[in-house]
KEMILO-673844 format. One line per field, with one value per residue (C-alpha): residue in one letter; x, y, z. Coordinates in steps of 0.25 Angstrom, whole numbers, plus 5000, padded with zeros to 4 digits. Each point is the difference from the previous one (the first is absolute). Layout:
// residues N
rest [a,...]
u [X,...]
v [Y,...]
w [Z,...]
END
This chain:
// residues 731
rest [x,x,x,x,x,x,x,x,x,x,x,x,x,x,x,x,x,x,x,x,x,x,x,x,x,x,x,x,x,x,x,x,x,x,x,x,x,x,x,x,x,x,x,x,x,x,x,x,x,x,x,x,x,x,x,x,x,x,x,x,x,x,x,x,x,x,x,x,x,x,x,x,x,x,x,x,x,x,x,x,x,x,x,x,x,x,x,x,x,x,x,x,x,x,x,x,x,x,x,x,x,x,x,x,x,x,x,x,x,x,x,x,x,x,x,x,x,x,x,x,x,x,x,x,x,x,x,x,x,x,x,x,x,x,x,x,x,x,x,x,x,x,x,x,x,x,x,x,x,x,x,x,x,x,x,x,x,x,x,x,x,x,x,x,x,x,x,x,x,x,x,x,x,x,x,x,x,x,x,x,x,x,x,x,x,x,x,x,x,x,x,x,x,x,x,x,x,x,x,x,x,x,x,x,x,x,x,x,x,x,x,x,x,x,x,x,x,x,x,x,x,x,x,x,x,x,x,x,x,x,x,x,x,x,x,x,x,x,x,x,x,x,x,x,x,x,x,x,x,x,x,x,x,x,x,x,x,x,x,x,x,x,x,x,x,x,x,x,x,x,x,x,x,x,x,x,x,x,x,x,x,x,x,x,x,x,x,x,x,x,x,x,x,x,x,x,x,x,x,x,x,x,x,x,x,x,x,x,x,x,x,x,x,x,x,x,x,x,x,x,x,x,x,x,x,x,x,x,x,x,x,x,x,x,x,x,x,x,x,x,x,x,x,x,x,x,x,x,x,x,x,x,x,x,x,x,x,x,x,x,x,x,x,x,x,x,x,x,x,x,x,x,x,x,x,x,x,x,x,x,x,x,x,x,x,x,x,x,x,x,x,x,x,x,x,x,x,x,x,x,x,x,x,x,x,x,x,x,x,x,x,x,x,x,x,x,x,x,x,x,x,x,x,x,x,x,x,x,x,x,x,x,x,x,x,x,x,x,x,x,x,x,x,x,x,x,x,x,x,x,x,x,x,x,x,x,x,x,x,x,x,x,x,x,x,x,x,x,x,x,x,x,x,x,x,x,x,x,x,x,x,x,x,x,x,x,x,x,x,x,x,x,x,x,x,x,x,x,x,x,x,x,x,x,x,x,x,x,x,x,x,x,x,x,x,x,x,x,x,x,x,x,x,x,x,x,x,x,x,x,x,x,x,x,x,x,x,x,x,x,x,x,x,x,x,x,x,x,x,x,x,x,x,x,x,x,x,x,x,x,x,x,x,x,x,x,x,x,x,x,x,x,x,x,x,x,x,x,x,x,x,x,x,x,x,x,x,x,x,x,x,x,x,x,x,x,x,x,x,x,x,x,x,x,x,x,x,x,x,x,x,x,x,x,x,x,x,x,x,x,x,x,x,x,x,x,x,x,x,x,x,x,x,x,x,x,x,x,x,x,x,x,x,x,x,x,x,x,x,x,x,x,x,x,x,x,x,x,x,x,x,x,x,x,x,x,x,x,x,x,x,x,x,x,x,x,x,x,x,x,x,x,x,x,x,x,x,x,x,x,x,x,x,x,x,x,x,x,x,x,x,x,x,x,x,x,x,x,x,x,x,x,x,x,x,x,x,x,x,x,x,x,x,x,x,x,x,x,x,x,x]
u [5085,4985,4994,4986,4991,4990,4992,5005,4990,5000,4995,4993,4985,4989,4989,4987,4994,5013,5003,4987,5003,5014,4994,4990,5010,5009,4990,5000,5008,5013,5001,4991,5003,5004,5004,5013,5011,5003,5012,5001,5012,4992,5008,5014,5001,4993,4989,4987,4987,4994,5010,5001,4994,4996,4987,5004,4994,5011,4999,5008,5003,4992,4986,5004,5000,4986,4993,5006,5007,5014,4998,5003,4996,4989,4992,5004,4988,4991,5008,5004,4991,5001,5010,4994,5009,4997,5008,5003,5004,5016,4998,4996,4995,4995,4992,4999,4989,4998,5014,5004,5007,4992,5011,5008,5008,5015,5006,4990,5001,4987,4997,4998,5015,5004,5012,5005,5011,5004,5002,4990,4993,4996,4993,4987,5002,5011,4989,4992,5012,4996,4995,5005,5014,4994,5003,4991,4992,4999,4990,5003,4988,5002,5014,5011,5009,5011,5007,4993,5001,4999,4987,4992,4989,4988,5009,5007,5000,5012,5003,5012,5001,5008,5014,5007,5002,5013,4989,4997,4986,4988,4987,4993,4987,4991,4987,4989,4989,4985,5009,5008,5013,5009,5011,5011,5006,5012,5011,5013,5012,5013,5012,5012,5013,5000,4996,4989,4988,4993,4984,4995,4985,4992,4987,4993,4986,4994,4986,4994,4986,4998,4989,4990,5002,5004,4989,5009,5009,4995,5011,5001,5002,5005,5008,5016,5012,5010,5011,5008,5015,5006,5013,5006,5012,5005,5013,5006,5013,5000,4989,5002,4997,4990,4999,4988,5001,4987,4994,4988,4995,4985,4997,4983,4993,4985,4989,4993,4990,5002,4989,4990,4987,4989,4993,4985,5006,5006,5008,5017,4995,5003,5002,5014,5008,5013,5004,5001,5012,5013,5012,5013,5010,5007,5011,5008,5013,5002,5010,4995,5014,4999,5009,4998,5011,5000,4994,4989,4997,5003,4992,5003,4990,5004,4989,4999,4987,4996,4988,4996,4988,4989,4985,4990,4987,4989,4996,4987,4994,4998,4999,5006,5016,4995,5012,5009,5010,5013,5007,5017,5004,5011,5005,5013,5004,5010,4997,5011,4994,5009,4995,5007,4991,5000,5005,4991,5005,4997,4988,4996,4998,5007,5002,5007,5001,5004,4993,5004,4991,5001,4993,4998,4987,4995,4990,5010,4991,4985,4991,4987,4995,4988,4990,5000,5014,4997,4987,5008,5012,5003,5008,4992,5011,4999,5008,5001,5011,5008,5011,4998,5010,5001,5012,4996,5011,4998,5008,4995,5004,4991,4999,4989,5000,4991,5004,4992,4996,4992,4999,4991,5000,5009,5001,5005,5007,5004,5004,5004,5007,4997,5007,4992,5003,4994,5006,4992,5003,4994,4998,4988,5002,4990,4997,4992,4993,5010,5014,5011,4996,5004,5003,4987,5009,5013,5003,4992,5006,4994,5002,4994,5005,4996,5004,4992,5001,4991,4996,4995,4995,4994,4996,4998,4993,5000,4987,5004,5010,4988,4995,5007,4995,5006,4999,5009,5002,5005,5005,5002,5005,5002,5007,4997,5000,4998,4991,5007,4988,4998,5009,5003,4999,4992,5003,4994,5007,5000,4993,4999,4990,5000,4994,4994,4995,4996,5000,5000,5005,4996,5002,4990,4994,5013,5005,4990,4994,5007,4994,5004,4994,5004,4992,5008,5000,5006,5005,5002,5007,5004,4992,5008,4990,4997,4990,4998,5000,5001,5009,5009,5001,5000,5007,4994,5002,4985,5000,4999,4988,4997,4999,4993,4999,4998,5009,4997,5007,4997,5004,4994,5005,4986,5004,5013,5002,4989,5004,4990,5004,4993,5003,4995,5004,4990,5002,4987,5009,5009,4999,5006,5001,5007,4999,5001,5003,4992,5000,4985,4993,5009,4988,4989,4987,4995,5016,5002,5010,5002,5011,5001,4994,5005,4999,4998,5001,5002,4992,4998,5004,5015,5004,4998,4995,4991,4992,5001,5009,4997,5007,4996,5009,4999,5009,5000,5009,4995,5010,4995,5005,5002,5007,4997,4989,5001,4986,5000,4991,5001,4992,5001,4990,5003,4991,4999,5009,5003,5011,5000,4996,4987,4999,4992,5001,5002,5005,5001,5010,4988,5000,4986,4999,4992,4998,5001,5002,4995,5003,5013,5004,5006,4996,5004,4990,5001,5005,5002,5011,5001,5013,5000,5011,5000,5014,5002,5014,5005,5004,5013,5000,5005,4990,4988,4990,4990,4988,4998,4990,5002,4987,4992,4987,5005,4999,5002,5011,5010,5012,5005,4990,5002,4993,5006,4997,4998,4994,4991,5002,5009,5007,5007,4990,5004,5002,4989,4995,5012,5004,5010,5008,5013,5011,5011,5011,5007,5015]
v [5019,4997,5001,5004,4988,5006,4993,4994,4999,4984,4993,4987,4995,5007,4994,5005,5008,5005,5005,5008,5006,5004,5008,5005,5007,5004,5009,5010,5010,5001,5015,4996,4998,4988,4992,5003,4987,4993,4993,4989,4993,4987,4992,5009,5005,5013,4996,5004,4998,4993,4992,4992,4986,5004,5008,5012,5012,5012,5015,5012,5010,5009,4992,4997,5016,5000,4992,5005,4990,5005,4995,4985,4988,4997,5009,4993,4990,5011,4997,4985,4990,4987,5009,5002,5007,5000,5006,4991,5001,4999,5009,4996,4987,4998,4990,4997,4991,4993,4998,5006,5000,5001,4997,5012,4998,5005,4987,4997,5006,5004,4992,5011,5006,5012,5008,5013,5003,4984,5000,4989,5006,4988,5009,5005,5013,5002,4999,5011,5010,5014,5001,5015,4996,4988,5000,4987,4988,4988,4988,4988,4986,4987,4992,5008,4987,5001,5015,5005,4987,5006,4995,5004,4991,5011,5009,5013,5015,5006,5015,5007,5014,5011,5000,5013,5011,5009,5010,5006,5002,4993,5004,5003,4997,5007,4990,5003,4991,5001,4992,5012,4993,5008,4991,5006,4992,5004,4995,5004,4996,5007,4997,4996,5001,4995,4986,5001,5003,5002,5001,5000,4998,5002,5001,5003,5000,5000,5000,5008,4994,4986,4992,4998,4998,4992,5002,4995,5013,5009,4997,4999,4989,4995,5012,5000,5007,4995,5005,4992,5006,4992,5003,4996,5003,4996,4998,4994,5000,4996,4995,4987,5001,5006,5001,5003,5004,5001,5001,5005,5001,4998,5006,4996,5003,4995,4999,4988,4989,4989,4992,5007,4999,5009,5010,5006,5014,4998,4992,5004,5001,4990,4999,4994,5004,4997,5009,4992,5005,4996,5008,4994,5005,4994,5002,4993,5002,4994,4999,4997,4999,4996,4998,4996,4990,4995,4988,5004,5009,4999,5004,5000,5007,4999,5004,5001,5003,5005,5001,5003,5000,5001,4996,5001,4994,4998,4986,4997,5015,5004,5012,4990,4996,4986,4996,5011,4994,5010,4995,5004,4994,5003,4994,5000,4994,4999,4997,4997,4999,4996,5001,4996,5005,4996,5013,5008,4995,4983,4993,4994,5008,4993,5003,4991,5005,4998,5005,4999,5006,4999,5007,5001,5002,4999,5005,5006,5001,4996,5003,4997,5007,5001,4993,4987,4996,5003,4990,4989,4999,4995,5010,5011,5007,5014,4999,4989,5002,4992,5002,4992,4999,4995,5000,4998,4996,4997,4996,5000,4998,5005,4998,5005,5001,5004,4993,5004,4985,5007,5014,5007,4988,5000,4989,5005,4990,5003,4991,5004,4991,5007,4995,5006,4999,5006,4999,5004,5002,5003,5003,5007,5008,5002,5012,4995,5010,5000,4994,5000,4997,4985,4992,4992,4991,4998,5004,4993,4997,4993,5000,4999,4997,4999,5000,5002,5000,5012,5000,5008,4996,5011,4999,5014,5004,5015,4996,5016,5010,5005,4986,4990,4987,4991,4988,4998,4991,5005,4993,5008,4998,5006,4995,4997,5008,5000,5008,5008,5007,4989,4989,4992,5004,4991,4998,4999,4992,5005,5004,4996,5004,4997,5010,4998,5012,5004,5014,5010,5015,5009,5015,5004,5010,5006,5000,5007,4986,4992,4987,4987,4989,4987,4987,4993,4987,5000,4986,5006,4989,5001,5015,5008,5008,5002,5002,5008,4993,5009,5010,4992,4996,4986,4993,4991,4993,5001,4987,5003,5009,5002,5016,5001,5015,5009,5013,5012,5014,5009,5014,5011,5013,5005,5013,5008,5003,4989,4986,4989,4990,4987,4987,4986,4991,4987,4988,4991,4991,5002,4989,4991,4986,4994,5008,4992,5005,5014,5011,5004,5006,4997,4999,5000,4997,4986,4993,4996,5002,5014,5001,4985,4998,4994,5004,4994,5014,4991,5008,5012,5013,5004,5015,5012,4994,5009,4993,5014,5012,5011,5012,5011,5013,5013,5012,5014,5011,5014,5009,5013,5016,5000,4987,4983,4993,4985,4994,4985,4991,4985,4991,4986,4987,4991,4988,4995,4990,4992,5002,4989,4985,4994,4987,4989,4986,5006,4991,5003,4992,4989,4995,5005,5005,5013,5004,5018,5005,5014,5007,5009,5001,5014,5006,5014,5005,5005,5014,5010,5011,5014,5008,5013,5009,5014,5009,5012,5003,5013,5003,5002,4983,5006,5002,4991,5000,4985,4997,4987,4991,4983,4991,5014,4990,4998,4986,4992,4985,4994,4998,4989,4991,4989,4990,4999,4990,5013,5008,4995,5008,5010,5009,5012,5010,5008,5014,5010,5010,5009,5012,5011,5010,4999,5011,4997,5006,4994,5006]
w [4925,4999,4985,4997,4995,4988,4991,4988,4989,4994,4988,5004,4998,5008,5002,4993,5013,5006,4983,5001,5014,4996,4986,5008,5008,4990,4996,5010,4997,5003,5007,5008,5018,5003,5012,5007,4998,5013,5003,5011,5006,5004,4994,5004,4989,4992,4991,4995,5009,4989,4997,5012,5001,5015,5006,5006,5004,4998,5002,4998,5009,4992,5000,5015,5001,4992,5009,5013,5003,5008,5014,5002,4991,5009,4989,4987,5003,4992,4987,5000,4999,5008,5011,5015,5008,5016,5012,5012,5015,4993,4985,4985,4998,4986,4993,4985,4995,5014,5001,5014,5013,5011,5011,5002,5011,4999,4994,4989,4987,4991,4987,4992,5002,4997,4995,4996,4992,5000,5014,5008,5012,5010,5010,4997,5009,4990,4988,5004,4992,4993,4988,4996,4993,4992,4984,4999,5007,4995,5006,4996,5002,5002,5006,4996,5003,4992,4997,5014,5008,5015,5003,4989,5000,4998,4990,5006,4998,4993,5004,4990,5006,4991,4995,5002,4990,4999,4996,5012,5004,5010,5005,5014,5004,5012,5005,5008,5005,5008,5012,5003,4993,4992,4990,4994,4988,4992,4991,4994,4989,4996,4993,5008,4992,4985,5001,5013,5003,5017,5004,5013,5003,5011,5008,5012,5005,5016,5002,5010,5000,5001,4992,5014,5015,5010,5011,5011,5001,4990,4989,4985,4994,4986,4998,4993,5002,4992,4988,4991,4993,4988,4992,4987,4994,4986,4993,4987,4999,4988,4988,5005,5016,5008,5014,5007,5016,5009,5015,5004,5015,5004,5016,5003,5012,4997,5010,4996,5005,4991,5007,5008,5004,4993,5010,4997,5001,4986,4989,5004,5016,5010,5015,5004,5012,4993,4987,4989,4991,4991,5001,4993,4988,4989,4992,4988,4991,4988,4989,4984,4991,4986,4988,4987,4992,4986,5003,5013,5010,5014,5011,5015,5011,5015,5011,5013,5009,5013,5009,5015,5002,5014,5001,5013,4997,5009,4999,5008,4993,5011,5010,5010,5003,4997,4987,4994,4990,5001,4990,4995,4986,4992,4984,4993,4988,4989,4985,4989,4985,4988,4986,4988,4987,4984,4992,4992,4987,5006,4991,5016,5010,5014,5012,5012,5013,5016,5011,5016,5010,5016,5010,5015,5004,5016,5010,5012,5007,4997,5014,5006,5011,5007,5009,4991,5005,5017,4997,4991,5007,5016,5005,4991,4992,4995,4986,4993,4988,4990,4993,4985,4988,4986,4991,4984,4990,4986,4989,4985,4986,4987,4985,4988,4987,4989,4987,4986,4994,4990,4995,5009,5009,5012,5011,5014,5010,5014,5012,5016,5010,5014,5015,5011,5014,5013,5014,5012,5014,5011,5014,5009,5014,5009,5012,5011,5010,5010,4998,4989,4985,4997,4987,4999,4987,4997,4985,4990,4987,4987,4984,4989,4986,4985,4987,4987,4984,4995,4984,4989,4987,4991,4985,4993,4985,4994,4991,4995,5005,5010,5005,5007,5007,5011,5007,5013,5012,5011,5014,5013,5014,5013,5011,5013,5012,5017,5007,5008,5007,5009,5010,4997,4985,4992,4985,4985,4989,4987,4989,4986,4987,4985,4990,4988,4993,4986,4995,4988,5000,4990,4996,4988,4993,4996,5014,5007,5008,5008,5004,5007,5006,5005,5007,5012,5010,5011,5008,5014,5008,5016,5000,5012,5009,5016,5008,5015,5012,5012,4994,4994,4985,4998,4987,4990,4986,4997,4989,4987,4991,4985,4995,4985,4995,4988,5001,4990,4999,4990,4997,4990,4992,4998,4994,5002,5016,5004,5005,5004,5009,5001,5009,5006,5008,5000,5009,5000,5007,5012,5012,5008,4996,5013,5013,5013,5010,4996,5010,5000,5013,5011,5009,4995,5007,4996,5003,5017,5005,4992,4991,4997,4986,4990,4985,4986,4990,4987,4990,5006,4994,5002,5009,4992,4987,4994,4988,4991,5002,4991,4997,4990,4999,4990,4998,4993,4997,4993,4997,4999,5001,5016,5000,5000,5009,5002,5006,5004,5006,5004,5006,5005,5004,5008,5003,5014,5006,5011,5010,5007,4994,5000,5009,4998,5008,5015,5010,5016,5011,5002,4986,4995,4987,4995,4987,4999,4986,4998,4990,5006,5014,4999,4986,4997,4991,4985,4998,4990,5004,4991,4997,4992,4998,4993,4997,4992,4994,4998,4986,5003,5008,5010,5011,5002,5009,5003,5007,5003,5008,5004,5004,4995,5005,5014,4998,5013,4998,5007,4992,5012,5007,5009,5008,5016,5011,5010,4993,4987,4986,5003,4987,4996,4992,4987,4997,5000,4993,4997,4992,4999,4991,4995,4996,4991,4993,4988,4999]
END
């Protein structure tokens, strides 16, 4: 159905420098190890890494394994440059190269999208899936605006786990870990009949220690309980069809605190009388059928996706009934994708394509209790809830082409028509002291609309088989959404950004180097982001902000067995150029009456934009008598970044006027984060045994900060040092 892309060797004049480069390569020789061929579906349809006119980081499930890398793709950040991954109150919520979400309330969706096997997931709970199936990862930079529409203004992450075999066999996995938390991790295939073929993966962990304590009660915190179960099953009932079945189900039960206040007794310690903690599950079905005519290949995947989930947090940090937010949420959604595809023998490659989303997402209910509401509200109510909703429909229409003008030089041209539409509606209850509980509103209703034409342009030239330049631009969008955290829910419009970006991809030295690199811009226009404001997350489109960088990736065949991984991400430029209304301190000291400060942010640095992030990786096998040991080690830099903006011109309820600009209101300092991982092999591949360690320098980060009106900088730290064994049998 899906043909591998290779590289096809072309006649075609080389420039001078890129001619000497290519002999210099052909002269290693040809026995030599080389690099293991990548193929990628980032434009839907198989073809070489390198061939693509697109940056993307992409991994297969082996150099995931060599790095360790089986849990969640929170930890692909050690091996993709320009990638942070952070965890919020509600999951997953990615950023590449700046590009992020930072609202993750139930009816937004994140910039960086994500999906696995085809199927969109619009719930960063749902993100957070196993790793331990996974046949490769692909992550794909910049807007994503035409094949992968859904709101792909950042890029997104593209998960393809294994197809099954009628040759039955699996593995199983036994972890142990210094925080008293055993993970069991397993996966089988077999043959069903003559044309089929069934897997079924799974994988639990609970840990029994948590990360610090809650000074209140005694308590761990940051600990997780959660396991996650897919299934495949695969049937060709003839050489033309396939038909791909899946479901998977992800049960969590984490012990969280994705913003407390730091006590002195240590780092992952706080002092809140109510649990912090996120319980929910989720679940999917989908359906991939394909068949191949004469003339183009047909492709139809149908999904459909679950979430419940629970969060309690305390919101004044404190060891005092003062706020708790108690809040019930739920998600469902349905997504239809047609694809229609150019054969394998077509001189253009094309596809055109229909995509239909909808999806229910509501807050039912979202509570505050505590002191707060007997003080704020006459009679002084003891629970204050609402009950918010927002229904997402979306219509789109697709089209690209990549059409060879020249030989060896190949023009790509794509186009996206997207309909978006939200509803909301609304309605609060509140619970005085005494009495029966009363509607405070009648139901609230609102809508918002947009429509929006998405475009790519890509120009691409194989100087040699083994070096390709591009040139692209790229347009993105992401629709609008309420903020269903609060009542009655305010809103942001959406968001927009063109792409230009400039980039060469290279294998040399006889296929033992692999080396790309590309230069972007980025017009960010009507930026989506929040702010805290007792509790609640509030909405806003943040004006508009410029992104320059420099990406880098590199990877090495030193000698046979070793593998050097190298990469960048450079931004000397990522700020605001419009930011009015900014959120800033909410009440900081120099602004009477507290809270009522207005702010210019225009030309301050943009969330979670770190100027360099560096990664370097290396890996070694040895085969010897007793068996096979893998040895790898990588490392990452991050440089520090702000996690709220910078404000400048400060302006309070009287109309005076004062200047603050320091250099970050809430900075998180630069870091360097350490992963090794050692395995030995029987020499029979049938029993292994790892040691592995994550943050071996014990490294102390936030991966989720926030500035609130009650409570200052407030943020949700990183994992740290961990380490453990594992046990696992190959049959």
């Amino acid at each position: 159905m899906c043909t591998h892309y290779g590289f096809e060797l072309k006649k075609g004049l080389v420039a001078t420098v890129i001619a000497s480069v290519a002999l210099s390569t052909a002269s290693v020789s040809s026995d030599a190890a080389v690099l293991e061929e990548i193929v990628v579906t980032a434009q839907k349809r198989a073809e070489n890494l390198q061939s693509v006119p697109i940056s993307i980081s992409a991994f297969t499930s082996s150099t995931l394994e060599r790095y360790g890398i089986d849990n969640s793709p929170l930890e692909l950040q050690f091996i993709t440059p320009g990638l942070q991954t952070t965890q919020v109150v509600s999951g997953f919520s990615p950023r590449i190269r700046a590009i992020g979400s930072t609202d993750s309330t139930p009816g937004n969706e994140s910039s960086v999208s994500m999906y696995v096997d085809g199927v969109y997931i619009p719930a960063s709970a749902g993100g957070l899936v196993s790793l331990s199936n996974i046949d490769r990862v692909e992550v794909l930079k910049g807007p994503q605006g035409t094949l992968f529409g859904r709101n792909a203004t950042g890029g997104l992450i593209n998960v393809i786990t294994r197809t099954p075999s009628s040759e039955t066999g699996g593995n199983l996995s036994i972890s142990y870990d210094n925080f008293d938390t055993p993970i069991i991790s397993g996966y089988v295939t077999t043959g069903v009949g003559e044309n089929a073929a069934v897997d079924f993966s799974g994988r639990w962990e609970n840990q029994g220690d948590g990360w610090g304590k809650n000074l209140y009660d005694g308590s761990d915190t940051y600990k997780n309980d959660n396991y996650a179960l897919r299934s495949k099953l695969y049937y060709t009932p003839t050489d033309e069809a396939e038909i791909t079945l899946a479901a998977d189900y992800y049960d969590y039960d984490n012990e969280i605190a994705p913003f407390r206040l730091e006590v002195p007794s240590g780092y992952y310690d706080y002092d809140q009388d109510l649990a912090s903690k996120m319980t929910g599950d989720a679940w999917g079905l989908s359906a991939h059928i394909g068949y191949e005519f004469d003339f183009a290949t047909l492709v139809s995947i149908s999904a459909y996706r679950d979430i419940d989930q629970g969060t309690t947090f305390d919101v004044d940090q404190g060891p005092t009934p003062f706020q708790h937010a108690i809040f019930e949420s739920y998600g469902k959604s349905f997504s239809q994708e047609l694809q229609l595809l150019s054969p394998d023998s077509s001189e253009i490659d094309w596809i055109l394509g229909l995509f239909y989303f909808q999806r229910e997402a509501a807050f039912d209910p979202g509570a505050q209790k505590g002191t707060v509401l007997q003080l704020a509200f006459n009679p002084p109510l003891d629970l204050f809830e609402i009950y918010n909703k927002q229904d997402t429909t979306s219509y789109s229409a697709f089209a690209q082409m990549t059409y060879p003008l020249l030989e060896d030089f190949n023009l790509t041209l794509g186009i996206r028509y997207t309909d978006d539409e939200q509803k909301y509606s609304g309605y609060s209850k509140a619970y005085p002291l005494s009495g029966m509980p009363v509607e405070v509103s009648p139901t609230v209703k609102n809508d918002l609309s947009a429509d929006k034409w998405t475009y790519r342009l890509a120009l691409d030239y194989s100087f040699t088989p083994d070096i390709m330049g591009y040139v692209s631009y790229n347009t993105g969008f992401k629709s609008g959404f309420f903020n269903i955290s609060g009542f009655p829910a305010d809103s942001a419009g959406p968001e927009t950004l063109e792409a230009y970006e400039v980039g060469l991809k290279s294998q040399l030295f006889g296929y033992r180097m692999r080396f790309n690199i590309g230069a972007y811009i980025y017009d960010y226009k009507d930026v989506q982001t929040q702010y805290i404001l007792q509790g609640q997350a509030v909405a806003v489109n943040a004006g508009s902000a410029t992104v320059k960088g420099l990406e880098m990736e590199s990877v090495f065949v030193v000698t046979d067995g070793w593998n050097l991984r190298v990469g960048f991400n450079w931004m000397p430029e990522a700020e605001y150029d419009q930011f009015s209304p900014c959120p800033g301190p909410q009440n900081p000291p120099w602004v009477f009456p507290p809270g009522s400060g207005n702010y210019e942010c225009g030309g301050s640095d943009m969330v979670n934009a770190p100027e360099w992030d560096v990664s370097v990786g290396t890996d070694y096998s040895l085969l010897t008598s007793v068996g096979e040991f893998d040895f790898s080690l990588a490392y990452q830099y991050l440089d520090d970044f702000a996690w709220d903006a910078d404000f400048g011109t400060v302006t309070d309820a009287f109309g005076a006027g004062l200047v603050y600009n320091p250099k970050g209101v809430f900075v998180e300092p630069s870091r360097s984060l350490v992963n090794a991982h050692i395995k030995w092999v029987s020499t029979g591949q049938d029993f292994s045994v790892s040691v592995w360690g994550r943050n071996l320098t014990d490294e102390e980060y936030l991966v989720n900060g926030n500035q609130s009106s009650g409570s200052g900088q407030v943020g949700m730290p990183g994992e740290p040092r961990t380490y453990g064994v594992t046990l696992g049998l190959e049959f």
